[in-house]
C-alpha positions as CSV (number, residue, x, y, z in Angstrom):
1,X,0.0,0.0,0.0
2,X,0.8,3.5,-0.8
3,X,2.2,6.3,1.5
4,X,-0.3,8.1,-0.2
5,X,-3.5,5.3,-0.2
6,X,-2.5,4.5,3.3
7,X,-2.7,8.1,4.7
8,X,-6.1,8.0,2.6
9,X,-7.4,5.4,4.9
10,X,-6.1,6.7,8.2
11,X,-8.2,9.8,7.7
12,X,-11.6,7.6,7.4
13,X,-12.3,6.9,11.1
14,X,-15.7,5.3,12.3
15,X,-16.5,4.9,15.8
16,X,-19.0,2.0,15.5
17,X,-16.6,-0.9,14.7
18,X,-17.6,-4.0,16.0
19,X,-20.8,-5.4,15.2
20,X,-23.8,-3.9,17.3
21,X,-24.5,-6.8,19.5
22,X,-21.0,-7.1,20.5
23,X,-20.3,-3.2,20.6
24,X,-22.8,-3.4,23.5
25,X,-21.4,-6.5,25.6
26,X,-17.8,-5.0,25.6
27,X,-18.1,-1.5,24.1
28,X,-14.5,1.0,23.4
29,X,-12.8,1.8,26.2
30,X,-11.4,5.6,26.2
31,X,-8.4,6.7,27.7
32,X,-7.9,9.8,30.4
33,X,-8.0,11.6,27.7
34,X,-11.1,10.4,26.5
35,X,-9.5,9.0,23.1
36,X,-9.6,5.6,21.9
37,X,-8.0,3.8,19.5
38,X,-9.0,3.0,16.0
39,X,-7.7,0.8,13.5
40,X,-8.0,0.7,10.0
41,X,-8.1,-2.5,8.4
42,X,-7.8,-3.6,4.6
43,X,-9.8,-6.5,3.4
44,X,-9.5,-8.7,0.5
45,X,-12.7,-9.4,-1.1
46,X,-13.5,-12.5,-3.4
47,X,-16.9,-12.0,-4.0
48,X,-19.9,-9.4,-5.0
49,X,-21.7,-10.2,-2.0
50,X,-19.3,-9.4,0.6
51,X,-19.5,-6.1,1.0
52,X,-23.1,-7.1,2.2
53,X,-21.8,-10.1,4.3
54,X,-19.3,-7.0,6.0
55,X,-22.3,-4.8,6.2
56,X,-24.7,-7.5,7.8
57,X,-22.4,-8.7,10.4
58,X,-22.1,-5.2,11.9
59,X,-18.7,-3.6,10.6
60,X,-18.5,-0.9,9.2
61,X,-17.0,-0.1,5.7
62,X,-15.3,3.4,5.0
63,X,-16.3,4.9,1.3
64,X,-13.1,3.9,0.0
65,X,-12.4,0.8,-2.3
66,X,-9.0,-0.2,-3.9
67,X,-9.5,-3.6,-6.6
68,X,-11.1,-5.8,-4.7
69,X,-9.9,-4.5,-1.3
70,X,-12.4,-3.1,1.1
71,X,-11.8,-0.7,4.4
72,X,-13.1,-1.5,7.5
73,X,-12.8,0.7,10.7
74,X,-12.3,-1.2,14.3
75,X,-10.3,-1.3,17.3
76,X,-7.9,-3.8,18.0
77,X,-10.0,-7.1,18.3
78,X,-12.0,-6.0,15.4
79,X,-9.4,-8.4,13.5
80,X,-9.8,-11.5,15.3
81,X,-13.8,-11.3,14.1
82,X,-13.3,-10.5,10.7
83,X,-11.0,-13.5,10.2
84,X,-14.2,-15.4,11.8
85,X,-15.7,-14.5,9.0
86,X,-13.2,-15.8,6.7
87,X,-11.6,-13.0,5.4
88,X,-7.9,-12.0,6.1
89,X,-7.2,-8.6,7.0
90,X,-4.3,-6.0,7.0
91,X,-3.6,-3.1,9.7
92,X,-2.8,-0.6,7.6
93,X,-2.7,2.1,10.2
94,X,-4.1,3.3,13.7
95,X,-4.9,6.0,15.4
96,X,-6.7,8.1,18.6
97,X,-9.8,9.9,18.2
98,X,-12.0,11.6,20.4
99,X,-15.5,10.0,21.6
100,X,-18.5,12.2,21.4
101,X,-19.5,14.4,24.3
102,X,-22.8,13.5,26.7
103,X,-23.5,16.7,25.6
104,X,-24.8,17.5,22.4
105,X,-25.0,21.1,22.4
106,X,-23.9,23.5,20.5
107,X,-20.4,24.8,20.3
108,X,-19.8,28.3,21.3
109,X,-19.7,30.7,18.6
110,X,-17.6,33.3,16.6
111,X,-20.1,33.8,13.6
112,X,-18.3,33.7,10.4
113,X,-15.0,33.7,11.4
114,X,-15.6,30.2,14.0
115,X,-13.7,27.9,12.8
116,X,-11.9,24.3,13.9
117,X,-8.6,22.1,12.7
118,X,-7.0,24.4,10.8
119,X,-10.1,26.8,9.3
120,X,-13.3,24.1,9.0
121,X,-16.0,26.1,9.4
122,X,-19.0,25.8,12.1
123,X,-22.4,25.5,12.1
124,X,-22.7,29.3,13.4
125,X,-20.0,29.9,10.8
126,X,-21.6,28.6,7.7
127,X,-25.5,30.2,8.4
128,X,-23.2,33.5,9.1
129,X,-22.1,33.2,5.6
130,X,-25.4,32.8,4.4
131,X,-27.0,35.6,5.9
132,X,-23.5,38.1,4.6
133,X,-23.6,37.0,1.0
134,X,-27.5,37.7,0.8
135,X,-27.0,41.1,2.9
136,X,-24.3,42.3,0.2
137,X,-25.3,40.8,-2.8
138,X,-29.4,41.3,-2.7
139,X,-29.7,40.9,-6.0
140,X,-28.2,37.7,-6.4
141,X,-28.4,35.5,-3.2
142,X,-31.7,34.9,-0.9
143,X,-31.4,32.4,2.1
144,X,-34.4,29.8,3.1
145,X,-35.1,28.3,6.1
146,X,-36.7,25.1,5.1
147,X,-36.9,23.1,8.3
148,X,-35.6,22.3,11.9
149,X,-33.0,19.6,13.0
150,X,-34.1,16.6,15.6
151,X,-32.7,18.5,18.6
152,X,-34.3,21.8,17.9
153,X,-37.7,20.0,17.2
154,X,-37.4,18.4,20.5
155,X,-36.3,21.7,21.8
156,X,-32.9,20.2,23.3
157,X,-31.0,23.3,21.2
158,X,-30.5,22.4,17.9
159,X,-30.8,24.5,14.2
160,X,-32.5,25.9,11.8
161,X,-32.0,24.1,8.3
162,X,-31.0,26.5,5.8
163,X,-30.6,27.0,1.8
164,X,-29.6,30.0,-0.6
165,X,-30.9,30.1,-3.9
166,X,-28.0,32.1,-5.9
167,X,-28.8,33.8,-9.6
168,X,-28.8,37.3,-11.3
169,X,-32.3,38.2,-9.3
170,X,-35.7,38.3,-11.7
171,X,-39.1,38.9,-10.8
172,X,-40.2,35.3,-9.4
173,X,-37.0,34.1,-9.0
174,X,-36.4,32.1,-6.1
175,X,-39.7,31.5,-5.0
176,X,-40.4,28.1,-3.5
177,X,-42.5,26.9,-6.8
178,X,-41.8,23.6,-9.0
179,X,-42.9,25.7,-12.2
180,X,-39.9,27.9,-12.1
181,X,-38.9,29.9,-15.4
182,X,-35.1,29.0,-14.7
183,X,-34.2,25.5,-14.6
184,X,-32.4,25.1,-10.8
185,X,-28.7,23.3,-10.1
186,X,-28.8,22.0,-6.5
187,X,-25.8,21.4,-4.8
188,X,-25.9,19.6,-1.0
189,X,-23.2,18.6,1.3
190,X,-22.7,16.9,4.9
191,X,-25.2,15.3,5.2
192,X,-22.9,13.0,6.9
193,X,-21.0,15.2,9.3
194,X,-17.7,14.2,9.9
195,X,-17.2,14.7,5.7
196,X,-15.9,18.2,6.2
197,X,-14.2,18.7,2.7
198,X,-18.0,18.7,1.2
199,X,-19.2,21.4,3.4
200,X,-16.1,23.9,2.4
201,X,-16.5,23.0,-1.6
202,X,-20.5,24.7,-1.1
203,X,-19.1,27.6,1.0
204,X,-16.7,28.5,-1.9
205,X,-19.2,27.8,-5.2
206,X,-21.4,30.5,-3.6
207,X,-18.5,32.7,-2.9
208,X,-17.5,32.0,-6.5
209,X,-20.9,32.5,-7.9
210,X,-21.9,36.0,-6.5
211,X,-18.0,37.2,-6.5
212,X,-17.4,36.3,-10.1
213,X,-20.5,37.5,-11.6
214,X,-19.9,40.1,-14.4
215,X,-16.2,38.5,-14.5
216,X,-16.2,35.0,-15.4
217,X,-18.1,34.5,-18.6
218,X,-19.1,30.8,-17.2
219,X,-20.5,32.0,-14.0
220,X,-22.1,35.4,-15.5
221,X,-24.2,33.3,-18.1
222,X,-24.7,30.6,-15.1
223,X,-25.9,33.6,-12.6
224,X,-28.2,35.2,-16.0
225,X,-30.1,31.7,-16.8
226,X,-30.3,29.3,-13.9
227,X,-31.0,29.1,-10.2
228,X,-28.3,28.0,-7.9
229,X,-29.3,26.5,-4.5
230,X,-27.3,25.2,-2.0
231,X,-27.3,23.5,1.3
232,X,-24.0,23.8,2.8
233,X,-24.9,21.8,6.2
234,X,-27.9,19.3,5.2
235,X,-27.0,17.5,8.7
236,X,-26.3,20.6,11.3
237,X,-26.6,18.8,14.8
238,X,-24.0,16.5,13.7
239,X,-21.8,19.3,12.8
240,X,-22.0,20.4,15.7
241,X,-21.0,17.3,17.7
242,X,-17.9,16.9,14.9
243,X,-16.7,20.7,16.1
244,X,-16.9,20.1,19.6
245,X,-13.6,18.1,18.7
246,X,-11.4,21.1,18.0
247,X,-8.0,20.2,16.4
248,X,-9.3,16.7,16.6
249,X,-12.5,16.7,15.0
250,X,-14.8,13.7,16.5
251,X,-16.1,11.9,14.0
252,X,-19.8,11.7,13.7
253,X,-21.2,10.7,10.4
254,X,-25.5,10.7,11.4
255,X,-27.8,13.2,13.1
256,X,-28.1,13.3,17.5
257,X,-31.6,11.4,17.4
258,X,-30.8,9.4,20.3
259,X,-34.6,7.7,20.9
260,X,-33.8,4.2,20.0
261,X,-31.8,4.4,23.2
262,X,-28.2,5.6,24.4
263,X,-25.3,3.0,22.4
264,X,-23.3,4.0,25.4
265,X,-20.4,6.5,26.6
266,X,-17.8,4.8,23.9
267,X,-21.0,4.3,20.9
268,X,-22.5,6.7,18.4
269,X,-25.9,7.4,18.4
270,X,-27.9,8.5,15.6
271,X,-29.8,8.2,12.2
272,X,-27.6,7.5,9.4
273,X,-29.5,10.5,7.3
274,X,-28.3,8.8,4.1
275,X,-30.0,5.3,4.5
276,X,-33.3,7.0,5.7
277,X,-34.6,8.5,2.6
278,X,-38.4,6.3,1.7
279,X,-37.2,4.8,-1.4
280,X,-35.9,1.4,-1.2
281,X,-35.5,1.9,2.3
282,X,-34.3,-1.6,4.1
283,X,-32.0,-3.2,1.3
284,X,-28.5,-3.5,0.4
285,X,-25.7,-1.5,2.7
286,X,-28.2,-0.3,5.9
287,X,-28.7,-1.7,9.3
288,X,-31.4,-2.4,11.7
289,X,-29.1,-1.7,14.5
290,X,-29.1,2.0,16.3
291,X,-25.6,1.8,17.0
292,X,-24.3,1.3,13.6
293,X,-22.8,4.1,11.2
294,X,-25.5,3.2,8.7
295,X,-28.3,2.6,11.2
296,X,-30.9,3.4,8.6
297,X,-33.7,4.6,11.4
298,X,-37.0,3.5,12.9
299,X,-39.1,4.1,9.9
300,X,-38.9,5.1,6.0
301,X,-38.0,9.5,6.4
302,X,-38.5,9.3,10.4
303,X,-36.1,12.2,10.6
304,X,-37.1,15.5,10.5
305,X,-33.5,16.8,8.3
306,X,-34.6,14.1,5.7
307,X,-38.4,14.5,5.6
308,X,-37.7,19.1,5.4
309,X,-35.4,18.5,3.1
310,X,-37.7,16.3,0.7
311,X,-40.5,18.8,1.2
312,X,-37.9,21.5,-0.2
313,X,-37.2,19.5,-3.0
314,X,-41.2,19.0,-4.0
315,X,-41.2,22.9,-3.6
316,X,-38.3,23.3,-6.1
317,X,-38.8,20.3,-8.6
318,X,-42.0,18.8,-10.3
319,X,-42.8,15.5,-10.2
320,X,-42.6,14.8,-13.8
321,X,-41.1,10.7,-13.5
322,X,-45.3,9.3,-13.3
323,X,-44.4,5.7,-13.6
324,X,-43.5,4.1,-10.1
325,X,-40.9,0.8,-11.6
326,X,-37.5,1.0,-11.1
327,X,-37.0,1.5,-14.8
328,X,-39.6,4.0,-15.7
329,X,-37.8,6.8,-17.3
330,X,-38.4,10.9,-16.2
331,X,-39.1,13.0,-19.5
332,X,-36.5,14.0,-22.0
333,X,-37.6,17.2,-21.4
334,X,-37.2,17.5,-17.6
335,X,-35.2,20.3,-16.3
336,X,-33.2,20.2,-13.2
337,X,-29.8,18.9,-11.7
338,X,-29.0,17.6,-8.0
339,X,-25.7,16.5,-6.8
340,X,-25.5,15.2,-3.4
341,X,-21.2,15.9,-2.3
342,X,-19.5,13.0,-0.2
343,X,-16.2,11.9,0.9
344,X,-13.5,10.7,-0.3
345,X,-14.0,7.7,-2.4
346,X,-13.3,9.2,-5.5
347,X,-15.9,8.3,-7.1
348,X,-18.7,9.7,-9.1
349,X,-22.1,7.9,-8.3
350,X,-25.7,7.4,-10.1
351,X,-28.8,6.0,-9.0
352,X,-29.9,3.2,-8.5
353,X,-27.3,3.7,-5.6
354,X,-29.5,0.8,-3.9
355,X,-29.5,-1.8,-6.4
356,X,-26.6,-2.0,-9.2
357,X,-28.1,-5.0,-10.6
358,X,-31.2,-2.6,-12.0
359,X,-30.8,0.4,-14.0
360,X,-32.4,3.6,-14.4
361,X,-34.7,4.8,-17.7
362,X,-32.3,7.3,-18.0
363,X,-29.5,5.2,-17.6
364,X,-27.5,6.5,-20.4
365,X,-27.9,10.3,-19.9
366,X,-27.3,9.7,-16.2
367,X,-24.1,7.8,-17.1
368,X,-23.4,10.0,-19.4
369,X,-23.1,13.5,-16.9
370,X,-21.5,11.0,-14.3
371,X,-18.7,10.0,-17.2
372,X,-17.8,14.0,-18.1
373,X,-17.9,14.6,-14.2
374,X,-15.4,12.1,-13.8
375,X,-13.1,13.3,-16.2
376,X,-13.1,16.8,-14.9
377,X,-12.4,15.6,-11.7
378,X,-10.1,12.4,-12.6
379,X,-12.9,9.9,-10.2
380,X,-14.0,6.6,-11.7
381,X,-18.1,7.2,-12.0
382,X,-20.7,4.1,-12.2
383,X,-23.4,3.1,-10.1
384,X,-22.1,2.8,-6.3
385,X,-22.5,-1.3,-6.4
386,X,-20.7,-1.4,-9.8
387,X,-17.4,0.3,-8.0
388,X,-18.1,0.8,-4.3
389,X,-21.2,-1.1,-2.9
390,X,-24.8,-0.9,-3.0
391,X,-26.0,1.5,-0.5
392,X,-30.3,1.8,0.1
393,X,-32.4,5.0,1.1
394,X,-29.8,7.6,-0.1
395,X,-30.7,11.2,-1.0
396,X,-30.0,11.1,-4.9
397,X,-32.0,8.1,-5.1
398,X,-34.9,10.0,-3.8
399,X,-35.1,12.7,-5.9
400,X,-34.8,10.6,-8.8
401,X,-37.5,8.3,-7.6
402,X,-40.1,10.6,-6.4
403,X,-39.2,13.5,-8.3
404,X,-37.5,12.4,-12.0
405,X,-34.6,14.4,-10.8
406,X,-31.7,13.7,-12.9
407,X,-29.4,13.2,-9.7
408,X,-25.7,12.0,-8.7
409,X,-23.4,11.9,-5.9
410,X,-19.8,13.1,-6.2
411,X,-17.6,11.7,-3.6
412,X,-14.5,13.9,-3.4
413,X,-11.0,12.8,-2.7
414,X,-7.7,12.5,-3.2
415,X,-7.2,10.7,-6.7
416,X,-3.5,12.5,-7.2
417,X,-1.4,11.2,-4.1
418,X,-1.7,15.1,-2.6
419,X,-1.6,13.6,1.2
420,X,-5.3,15.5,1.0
421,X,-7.3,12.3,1.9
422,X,-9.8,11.3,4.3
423,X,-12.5,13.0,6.2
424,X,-10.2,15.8,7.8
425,X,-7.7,16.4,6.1
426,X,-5.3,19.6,6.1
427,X,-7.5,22.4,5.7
428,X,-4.7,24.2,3.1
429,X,-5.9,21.4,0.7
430,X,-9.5,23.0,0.3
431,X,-7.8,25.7,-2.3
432,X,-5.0,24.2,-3.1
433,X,-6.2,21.1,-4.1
434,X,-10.2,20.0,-3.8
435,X,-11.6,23.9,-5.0
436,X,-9.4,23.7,-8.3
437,X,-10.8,20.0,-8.9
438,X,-14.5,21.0,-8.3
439,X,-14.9,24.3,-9.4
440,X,-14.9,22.8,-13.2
441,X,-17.1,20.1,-12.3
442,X,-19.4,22.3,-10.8
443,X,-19.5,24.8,-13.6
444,X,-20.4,21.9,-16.0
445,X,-23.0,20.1,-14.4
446,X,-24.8,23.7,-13.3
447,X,-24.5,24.0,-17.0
448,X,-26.4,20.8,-17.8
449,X,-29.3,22.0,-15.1
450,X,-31.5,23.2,-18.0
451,X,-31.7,19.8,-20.0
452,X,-29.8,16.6,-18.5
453,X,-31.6,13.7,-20.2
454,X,-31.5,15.5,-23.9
455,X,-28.2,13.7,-24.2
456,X,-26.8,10.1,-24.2
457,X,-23.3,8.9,-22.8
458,X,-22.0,9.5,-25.8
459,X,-23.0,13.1,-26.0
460,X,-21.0,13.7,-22.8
């Protein structure tokens, strides 16, 4: 293994590594310091199905995939029952990492200037930015609040949920209406929290869109004839939580909604927010079990981030796929682009995220933007079982479903050797490195916003 690939994997941390059932019979122990060790592990693979056979048995895989190697976070025993299972894996690296806090509130504030490790912004930070870029650019930026997080609706704290809708301001514009003159580029990120890298790429596309208007001939014609929204922090609670870590962010990847019960001092509570979307909800790459990173929740959109966040997208986006198969195609002439921003597999993804085995009825076009989107960024792109693993109730297959969204995820990371891998990683990569890499991409699919299925993959 690489320097590079193994510095990669260090980064991706979990704090659920054992199976459920035995995470609560002899859970992590922290340190004084209230660390605990974590240990990455690679794992050969022999066989389609054992990303699921991983998945069912309680460990939990990082988005990261090298051949037929997959990456599984534990602590030291973790080892002794994967080779139970019969596979044969590597240490590649360990580490210490914070635990989350009893408490879940907020961290203290310093409004747009609060940062963490190295210049990650906050919460408080990011709705700051929000509320500046509308305040001095009126005519270009407008902020939403579409919904409350599970903490604030159980009024234990807890945020607002927040968008901007970004364009060269018309009468109508940004109104909360499907039938909207301009066709609308959406552009979302942390929705699982500890994937910090996402949250600064949205921070500087609307810096770049409002600051380069009149400039950049891309952005000016982008700003004249489509609407740009954005949710920076889909996933706000568990920002929070990540930021109490300072220096060492803790890792949280799901929202606070602790009501299945309390996975202990050493455990991480929590909806996985990406396995709770209601489309194909229960299969491939979720768990039942309220302690695991993909713990996909009590019930199809039980969580108040997912089920605001769908209502915003009905608000913004007609429902124009009518048939309800799996291959029913959305219109030719639907209008509309979201992509949902991950880390750091590399990788760019398109529905069905759930099930590779099926495809879309727009498989081709969908292929197609995910094939240029890979190139501008230098990720493989397929469907997430064809080069990752099959992952259910996920965001971009929602919109597509319900909507006939022509949707994709983009998991950034390190493809170069840059030493920028992982959830955290030096925050001096987000310009020198990730903002170069996604300001093209972004440009271009914004760009395809007004008609994505007019084109096959070999258009693109």
């Amino acid at each position: 293994m690489t320097t590079a690939a193994a510095a990669m994997v260090l980064a991706l941390t979990a704090l659920s590594p054992m199976s459920p059932s035995a995470l609560a019979r002899a859970p992590q122990k922290a340190d004084a310091s209230g660390r605990h060790t974590v240990v990455v592990y690679r794992v050969p693979t022999h066989d389609q199905r054992d990303a699921q056979k991983l998945i069912s048995a309680g460990y939990d895989l990082i988005e990261r995939r090298q051949g037929d190697d997959l990456f599984v976070m534990g602590d030291p025993s973790t080892a002794t029952g994967l080779r139970r299972l019969g596979f044969s894996p590597t240490a590649v690296e360990r580490m210490q990492k914070p635990l989350p806090h009893q408490s879940h509130a907020a961290r203290a504030t310093g409004g747009i200037d609060d940062t963490y490790d190295g210049g990650y912004h906050t919460v408080d930070a990011h709705y700051a930015h929000l509320d500046q870029v509308a305040s001095q650019h009126p005519d270009m930026a407008k902020v939403v609040t579409y919904g409350q997080s599970w903490l604030k609706q159980k009024g234990r704290g807890g945020r607002d949920l927040k968008a901007i809708c970004i364009t060269k301001m018309k009468q109508d514009d940004c109104r909360l209406d499907p039938n909207s003159t301009k066709p609308r580029f959406f552009l979302m990120s942390q929705i699982h929290a500890r994937e910090l890298t996402t949250g600064e790429v949205s921070w500087r596309w609307i810096d770049t869109l409002t600051s380069e208007y009149g400039k950049n001939s891309d952005i000016t014609a982008l700003m004249d004839s489509t609407e740009m929204w954005v949710v920076p922090i889909t996933n706000p609670d568990g920002v929070d939580i990540v930021a109490q870590g300072g220096d060492n962010p803790i890792l949280q990847r799901k929202n606070a909604d602790d009501s299945q019960g309390s996975c202990g001092a050493d455990g991480q509570t929590g909806v996985d927010l990406n396995r709770n979307a209601g489309t194909h909800f229960g299969g491939a790459g979720t768990s039942t079990e309220p302690c695991s990173e993909i713990y996909l929740g009590p019930a199809a959109d039980s969580e108040p981030e997912n089920t605001a966040l769908e209502g915003l997208f009905r608000k913004l986006y007609p429902a124009v796929r009518t048939g309800t198969g799996d291959t029913d195609p959305a219109p030719a002439t639907a209008k509309g682009l979201m992509i949902s921003l991950h880390s750091d597999a590399s990788m760019v993804l398109l529905p069905w995220e759930a099930d590779h085995t099926i495809h879309t009825g727009n498989d081709a076009a969908l292929r197609g933007l995910a094939g240029q989107l890979g190139k501008l960024t230098g990720y493989q792109s397929g469907q997430a079982g064809e080069i990752l693993y099959d992952a259910s109730g996920g965001s971009d297959d929602w919109t597509y479903d319900k909507l006939g969204l022509a949707s994709l995820t983009i998991e950034i990371g390190d493809s170069d050797g840059r030493n920028c891998s992982g959830f955290t990683p030096a925050f001096s990569c987000q310009d020198s490195y990730f903002w170069p890499k996604m300001k093209p991409a972004l440009i271009y699919a914004a760009k395809q916003a007004a008609a994505p299925y007019r084109t096959s993959a070999r258009d693109h």
